[in-house]
N, C-alpha and C positions, 0 to 999 in steps of 0.2 A: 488822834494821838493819845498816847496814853501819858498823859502828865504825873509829873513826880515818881516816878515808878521807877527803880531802879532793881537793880540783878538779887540782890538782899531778898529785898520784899519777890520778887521769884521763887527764892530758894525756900523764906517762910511759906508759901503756897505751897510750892510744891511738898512740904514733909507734913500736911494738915489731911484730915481722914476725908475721905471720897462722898460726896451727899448722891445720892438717884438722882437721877434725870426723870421726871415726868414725862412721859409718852402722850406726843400734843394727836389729838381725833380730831383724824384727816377729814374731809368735808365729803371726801368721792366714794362711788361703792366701792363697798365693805369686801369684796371678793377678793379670796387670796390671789393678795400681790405677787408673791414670790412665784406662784406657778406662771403665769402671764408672760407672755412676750414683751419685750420693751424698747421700741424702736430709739428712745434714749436714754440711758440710765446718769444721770447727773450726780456725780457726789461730792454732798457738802452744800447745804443750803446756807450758804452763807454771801456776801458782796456780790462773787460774782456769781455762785452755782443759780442764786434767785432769778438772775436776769438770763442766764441762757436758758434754765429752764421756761420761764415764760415765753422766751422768743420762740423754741423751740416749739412747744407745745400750741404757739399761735401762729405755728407754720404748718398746722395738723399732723406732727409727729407725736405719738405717743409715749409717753413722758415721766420718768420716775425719777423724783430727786429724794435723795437720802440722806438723811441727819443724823448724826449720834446724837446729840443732845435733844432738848427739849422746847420748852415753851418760852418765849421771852417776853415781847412786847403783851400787854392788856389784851389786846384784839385776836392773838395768839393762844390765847388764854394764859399768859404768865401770870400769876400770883404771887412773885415775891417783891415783897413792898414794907416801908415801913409805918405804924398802925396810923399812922396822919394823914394814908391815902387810902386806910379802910373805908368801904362804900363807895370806890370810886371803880372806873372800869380800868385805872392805870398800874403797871406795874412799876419798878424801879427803875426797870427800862426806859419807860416813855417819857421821864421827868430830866431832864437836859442837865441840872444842876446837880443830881444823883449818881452822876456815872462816874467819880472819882471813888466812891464807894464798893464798885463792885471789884476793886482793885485790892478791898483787904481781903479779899476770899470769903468762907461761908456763904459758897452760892452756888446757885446748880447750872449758872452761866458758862464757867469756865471748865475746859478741858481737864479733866483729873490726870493724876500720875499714871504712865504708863502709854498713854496716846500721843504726845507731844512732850519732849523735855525742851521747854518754853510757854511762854502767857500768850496763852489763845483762847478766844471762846469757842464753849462747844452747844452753840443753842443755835433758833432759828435765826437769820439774822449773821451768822457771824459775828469778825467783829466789827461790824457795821451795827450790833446792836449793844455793845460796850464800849467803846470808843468815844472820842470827846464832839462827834460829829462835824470836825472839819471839815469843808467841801472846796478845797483850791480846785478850780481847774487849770490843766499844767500849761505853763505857754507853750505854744507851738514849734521852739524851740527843741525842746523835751522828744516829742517825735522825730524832728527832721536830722537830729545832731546822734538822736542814740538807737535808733530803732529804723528798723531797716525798709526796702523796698516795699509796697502795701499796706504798710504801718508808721508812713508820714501824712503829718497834720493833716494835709488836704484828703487822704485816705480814709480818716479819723473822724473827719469834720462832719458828716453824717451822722455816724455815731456819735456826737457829742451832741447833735441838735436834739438827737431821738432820746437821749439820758435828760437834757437840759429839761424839754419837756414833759418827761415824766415825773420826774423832780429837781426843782429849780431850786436855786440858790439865792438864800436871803442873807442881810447883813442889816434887818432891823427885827427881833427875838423875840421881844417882851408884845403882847399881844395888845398894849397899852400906848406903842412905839417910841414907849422913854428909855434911856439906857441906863443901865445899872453898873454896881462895881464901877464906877468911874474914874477915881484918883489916882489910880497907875494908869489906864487909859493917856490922861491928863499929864503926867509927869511923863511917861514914855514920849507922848505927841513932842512936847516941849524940850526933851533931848535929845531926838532925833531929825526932826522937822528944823526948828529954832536952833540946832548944837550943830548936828551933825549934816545940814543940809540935804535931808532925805525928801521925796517928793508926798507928797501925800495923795492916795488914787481908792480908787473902788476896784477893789480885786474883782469882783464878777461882772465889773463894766469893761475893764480892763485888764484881762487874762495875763497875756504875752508881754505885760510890764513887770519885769519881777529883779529891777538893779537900783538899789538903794531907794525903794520904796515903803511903804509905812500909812497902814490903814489899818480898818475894824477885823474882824474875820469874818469871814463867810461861812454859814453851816448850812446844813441839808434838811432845818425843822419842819414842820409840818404845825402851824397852828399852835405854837408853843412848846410843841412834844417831839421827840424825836420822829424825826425823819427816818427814809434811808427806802432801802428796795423789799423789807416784808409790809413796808406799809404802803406800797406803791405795787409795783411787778407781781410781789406772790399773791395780791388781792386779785389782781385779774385773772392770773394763774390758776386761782383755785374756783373760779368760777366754769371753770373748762373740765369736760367730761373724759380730755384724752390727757390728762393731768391726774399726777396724785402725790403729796408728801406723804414719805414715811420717815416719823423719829423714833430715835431710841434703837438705832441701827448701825452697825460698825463694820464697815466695808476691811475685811482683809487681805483682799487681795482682788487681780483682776483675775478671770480667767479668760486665758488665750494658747495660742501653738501660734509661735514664730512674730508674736506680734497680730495677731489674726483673734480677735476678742470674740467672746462667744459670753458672755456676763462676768456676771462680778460672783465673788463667794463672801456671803455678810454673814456674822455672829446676830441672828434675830431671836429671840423669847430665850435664851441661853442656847440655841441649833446653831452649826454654818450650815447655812445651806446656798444655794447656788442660785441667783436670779436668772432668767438667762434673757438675751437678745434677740430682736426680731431678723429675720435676715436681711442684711445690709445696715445693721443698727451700731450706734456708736455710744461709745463710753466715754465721757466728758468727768475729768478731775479737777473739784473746786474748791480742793479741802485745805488751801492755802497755800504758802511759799516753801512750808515745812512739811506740812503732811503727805501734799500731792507727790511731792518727789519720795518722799519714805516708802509710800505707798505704790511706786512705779519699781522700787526698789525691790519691795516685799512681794513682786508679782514678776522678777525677773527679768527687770528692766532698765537698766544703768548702767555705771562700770564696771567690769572684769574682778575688779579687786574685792568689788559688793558681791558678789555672786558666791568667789571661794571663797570669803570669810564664811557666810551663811551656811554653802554647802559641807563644809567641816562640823558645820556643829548639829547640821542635821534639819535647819531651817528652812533652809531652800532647796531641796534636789538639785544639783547642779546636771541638766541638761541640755538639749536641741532648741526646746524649745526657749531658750532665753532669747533677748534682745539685747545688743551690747549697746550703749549711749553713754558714752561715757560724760556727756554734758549735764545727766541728771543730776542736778542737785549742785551743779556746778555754778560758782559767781554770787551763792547768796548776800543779800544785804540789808543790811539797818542801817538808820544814821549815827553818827557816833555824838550823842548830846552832851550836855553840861548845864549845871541851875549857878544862878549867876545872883546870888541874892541880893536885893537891893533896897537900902533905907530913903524914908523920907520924911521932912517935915509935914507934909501936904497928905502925907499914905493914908489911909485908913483901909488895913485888908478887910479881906468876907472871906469866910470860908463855910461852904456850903455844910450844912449837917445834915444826915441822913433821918438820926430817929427825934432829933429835937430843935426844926427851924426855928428861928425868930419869928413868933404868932404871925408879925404882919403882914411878913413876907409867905409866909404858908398861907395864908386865908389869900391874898392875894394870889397868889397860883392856883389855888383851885378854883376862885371864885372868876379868876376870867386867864388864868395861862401867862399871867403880868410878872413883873418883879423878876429879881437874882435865879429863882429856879427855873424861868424861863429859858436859862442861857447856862453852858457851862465856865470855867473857870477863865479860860481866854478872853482877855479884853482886848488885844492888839497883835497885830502881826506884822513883821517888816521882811522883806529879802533885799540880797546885793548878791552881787559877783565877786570873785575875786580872780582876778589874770593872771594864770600859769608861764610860766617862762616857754614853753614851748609852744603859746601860742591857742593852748586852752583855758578854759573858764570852771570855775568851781562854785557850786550855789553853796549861798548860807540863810538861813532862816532863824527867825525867832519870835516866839511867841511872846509873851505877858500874863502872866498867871494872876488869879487877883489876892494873892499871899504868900506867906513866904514858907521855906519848907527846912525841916531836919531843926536843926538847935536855932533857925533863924524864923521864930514864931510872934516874934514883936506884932506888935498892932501895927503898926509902921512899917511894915515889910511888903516885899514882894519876888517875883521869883521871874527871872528870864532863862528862859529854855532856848538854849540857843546850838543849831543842831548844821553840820555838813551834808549838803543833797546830793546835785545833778554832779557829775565830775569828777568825783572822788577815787582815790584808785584804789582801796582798801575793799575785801571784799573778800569770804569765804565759803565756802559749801554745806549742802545738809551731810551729815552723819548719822552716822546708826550708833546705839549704845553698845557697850561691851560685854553684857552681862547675859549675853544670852537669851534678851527680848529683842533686841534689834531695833529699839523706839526713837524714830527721826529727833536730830535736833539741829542746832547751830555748832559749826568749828570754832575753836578758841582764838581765831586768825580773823572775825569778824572787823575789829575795829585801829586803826592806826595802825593798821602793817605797811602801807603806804608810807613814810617817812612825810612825804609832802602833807599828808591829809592834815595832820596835826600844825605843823606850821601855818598853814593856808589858812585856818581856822583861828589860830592866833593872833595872826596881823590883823584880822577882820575882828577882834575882837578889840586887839591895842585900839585900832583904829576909832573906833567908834566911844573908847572910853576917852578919847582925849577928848572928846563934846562935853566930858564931863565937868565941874568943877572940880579943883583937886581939893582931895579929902581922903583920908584914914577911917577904918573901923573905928579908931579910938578919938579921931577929931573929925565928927561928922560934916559935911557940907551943909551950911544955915539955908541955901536955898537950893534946889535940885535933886537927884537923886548921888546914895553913896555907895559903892560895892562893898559889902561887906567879908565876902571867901573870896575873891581876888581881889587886892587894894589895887586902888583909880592908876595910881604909878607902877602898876607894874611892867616891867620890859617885855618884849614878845616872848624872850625865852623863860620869863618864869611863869609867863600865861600856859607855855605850849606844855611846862613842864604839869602843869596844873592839871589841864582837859586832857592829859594822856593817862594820867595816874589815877586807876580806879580809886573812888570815895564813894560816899554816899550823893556827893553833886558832880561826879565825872565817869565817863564812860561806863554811863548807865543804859541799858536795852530799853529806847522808845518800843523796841516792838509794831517795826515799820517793815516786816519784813515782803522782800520782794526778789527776784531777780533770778532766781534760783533755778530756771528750765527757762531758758530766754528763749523768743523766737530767733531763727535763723541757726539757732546751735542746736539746739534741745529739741522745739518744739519749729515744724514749716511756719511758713506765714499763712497757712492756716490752722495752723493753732495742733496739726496733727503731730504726736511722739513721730520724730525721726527714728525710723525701722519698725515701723506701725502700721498699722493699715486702717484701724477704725478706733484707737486711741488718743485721746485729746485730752490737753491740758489749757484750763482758762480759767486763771486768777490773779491774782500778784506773782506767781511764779516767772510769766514768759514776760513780765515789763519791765525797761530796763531801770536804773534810781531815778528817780525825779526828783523834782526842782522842787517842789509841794509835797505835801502829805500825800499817800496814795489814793486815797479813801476815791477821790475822782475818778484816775486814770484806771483803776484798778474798774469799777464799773463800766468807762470808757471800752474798755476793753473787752469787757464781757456783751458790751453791743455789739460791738467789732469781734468776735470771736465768732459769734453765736450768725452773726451776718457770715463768715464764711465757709464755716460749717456750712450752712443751708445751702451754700451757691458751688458745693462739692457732691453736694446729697445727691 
């Protein structure tokens, strides 16, 4: 989850000058790629392209995954770091406590203008290598309620054993097994557990409990360091001779007749040139919820409407060879959040710094992976339901930050992120820009076009502040915690009017995107573009919203893709 981050801080990224991508040296021979057959061509090393390509490649298909960006993690060779990790083999990356950083820009992590209008990363890794390394896995709910035949729980449940194994889920960070940032921890437990009669559980003992419950968070680390699938999947991956990454690559389109793929065409060394396929080889897109469909777009792939905008202005030929789906790109989503600041007697925030820790805590993480940097900014995580009059359910979630954000920077502060999941009816599509580049982004119908969504999320919010003690910004509560941007009495409707009304603390882009090529519309329940024949999409694109962060199901899936793939081949 990308914490504190709202649409503002976007728009200052996005008008900031473009850094080079460093071109990370692949480990396999050196013979040109590009002329070479390629029984898979994977793009987008990122969440999930990592894991299909290793499965692929360890099913003895030969296997090209393609990156535009560059190096991230230490072991990657990344090297942007701040000088307190010089001499070490870690980059900015691998440091847990560091990742709310990569979120001011000046960095060759993220996607420049022109490839995505939105916060994405463009390095190996995905953003599974900027991210706060959340690791819910979703309850089973999740599959059997929104996803269709082949892609319920018990479908899944393989694939989740074969991910859980390759990288499992911890809920103790610090390599020392003490906890840090504790006094919101402390103060949430105590208003929600003791207030609000919330249950207290271990998320990755207990999955499938996710209705007014309230624990630690679970992340994906590895040894103190980030986790994730290039420190897992692409190790094994590269250890394989019918394997190979290339970065510093920018796939524009695919090349096909009628759906019938024959490679891809990538901008490489400043050339397009043409990779192509082996016969009977398939092209798999892992370039996210926004790219992948821009991308199926750009290669004459989507709706009717996509195609003659294009062919007018000269972008696309408009011919035979297209493929009408009109679902590409269709149903995208994000959760719609809100920062919820909140005071205490008891608070003492942290807030991580990049170029200048507190000594103790820096010599402490290097010296053994211990302390505040071991972990990122989340101290706690709660979910509940909420009951639809017709008989449906609507997830809410919310984390705990360990301070507080925007003009709420007290020492005493803290910040809840409190965001609508599984259920929600608000929901809109990729687009193309207007201006004559065609560059995927999000529609402006993303969040609370649903009338319900906003209510739902209100009462859920009234609800849980009545645990509070009553208190004002200006007459704080002596013991517990006090809301400071929404006051403790407020009524549902001026809560609803609140989390609807863009600020700087509402209806801000988590950048959770998903949904956007779902199976059974978009993509079969094998994962192949409907009016395709050897075109695949596998990422957050085909999943429907969850109840949790993606970061899981999104990987889930790329087991489960990559599994049906094979068992088509």
């Amino acid at each position: 989850m990308m914490s504190l981050l709202t649409l503002t801080a976007i728009a200052s990224f996005l008008s900031q000058p473009v850094l080079g991508a460093p071109v990370f040296e692949t480990r396999q021979d050196a013979a040109d790629w590009t002329s070479q057959e390629w029984d898979a061509i994977v793009v987008g090393a990122g969440t999930a392209g990592i894991i299909v390509a290793d499965r692929l490649s360890e099913a003895g298909k030969k296997t090209l995954l393609l990156e535009f960006g560059g190096p991230s993690y230490g072991v990657m060779g990344g090297t942007e770091r701040p000088a307190w990790l010089d001499g070490t083999d870690l980059s900015r990356v691998d440091v847990p406590g560091l990742y709310k950083s990569i979120f001011n820009g000046n960095t060759d992590l993220l996607c420049p203008p022109g490839v995505v209008n939105s916060y994405q990363a463009c390095t190996i890794g995905g953003n599974s290598a900027i991210n706060a390394g959340l690791y819910f896995q979703p309850p089973a709910s999740d599959w059997d309620d929104y996803h269709p035949e082949g892609w319920k729980s018990a479908d899944v449940k393989a694939a989740t054993q074969r991910l859980l194994d390759m990288q499992s889920s911890v809920t103790s960070y610090s390599s020392d097994g003490k906890f840090y940032m504790q006094s919101g921890y402390k103060a949430a437990r105590e208003w929600l557990i003791d207030g609000a009669s919330f249950s207290e559980v271990s998320f990755n003992e207990d999955p499938d409990n996710k209705d007014k419950v309230f624990g630690r968070p679970v992340y994906n680390y590895i040894g103190g360091q980030r986790g994730g699938p290039t420190r897992t999947y692409l190790q094994n991956a590269l250890k394989r001779s019918n394997f190979r990454l290339q970065t510093g690559v920018r796939v524009r389109r695919i090349s096909h007749i009628a759906g019938l793929a024959s490679g891809v065409a990538a901008d490489v060394d400043g050339s397009l040139v043409d990779v192509p396929l082996s016969s009977g080889g398939r092209v798999i897109l892992s370039a996210g919820a926004i790219a992948s469909p821009g991308l199926l777009m750009h290669s004459g792939i989507g709706p009717f409407e996509i195609f003659m905008d294009m062919s007018t202005t000269g972008f696309l030929p408009f011919n035979s060879t297209m493929v009408l789906n009109p679902a590409v790109g269709e149903g995208l989503f994000d959760n719609p959040n809100t920062y919820i600041e909140l005071a205490g007697s008891t608070i003492e925030s942290y807030v991580h710094d990049y170029n200048n820790p507190i000594p103790a805590d820096r010599d402490l993480y290097l010296s053994s992976r211990s302390g505040p940097y071991a972990s990122a900014s989340q101290t706690s995580a709660f979910w509940a339901y909420m009951p639809n009059s017709d008989g449906t359910r609507t997830g809410v979630q919310g984390t705990i930050d360990s301070s507080g954000h925007g003009e709420y920077g007290a020492n005493n502060t803290i910040t809840l992120n409190i965001y609508g999941t599984s259920g929600l009816g608000s929901a809109g599509r990729v687009i193309l820009s207007d201006d004559g580049n065609y560059v995927p982004g999000p529609s402006s119908d993303i969040y609370y076009t649903d009338p319900r969504d906003g209510k739902t999320i209100a009462k859920f919010i009234h609800s849980i502040f009545q645990a509070l003690p009553p208190s004002s910004p200006d007459s704080p509560a002596a013991d517990g915690l006090t809301p400071l941007n929404i006051p403790q009495n407020s009524t549902v409707e001026e809560i609803e009017t609140y989390i609807t009304t863009p600020s700087e603390y509402a209806v801000g882009a988590v950048q959770h995107w998903s949904s956007s090529c779902r199976i059974g519309k978009c993509v079969d329940t094998d994962t192949k573009v409907i009016g395709t024949q050897n075109i695949h999409v596998v990422d957050a694109s085909i999943i429907s919203p969850l109840t949790v962060n993606p970061q899981f199901g999104v990987m889930v899936a790329a087991e489960k893709g990559a599994e049906r793939i094979l068992k088509t081949w």
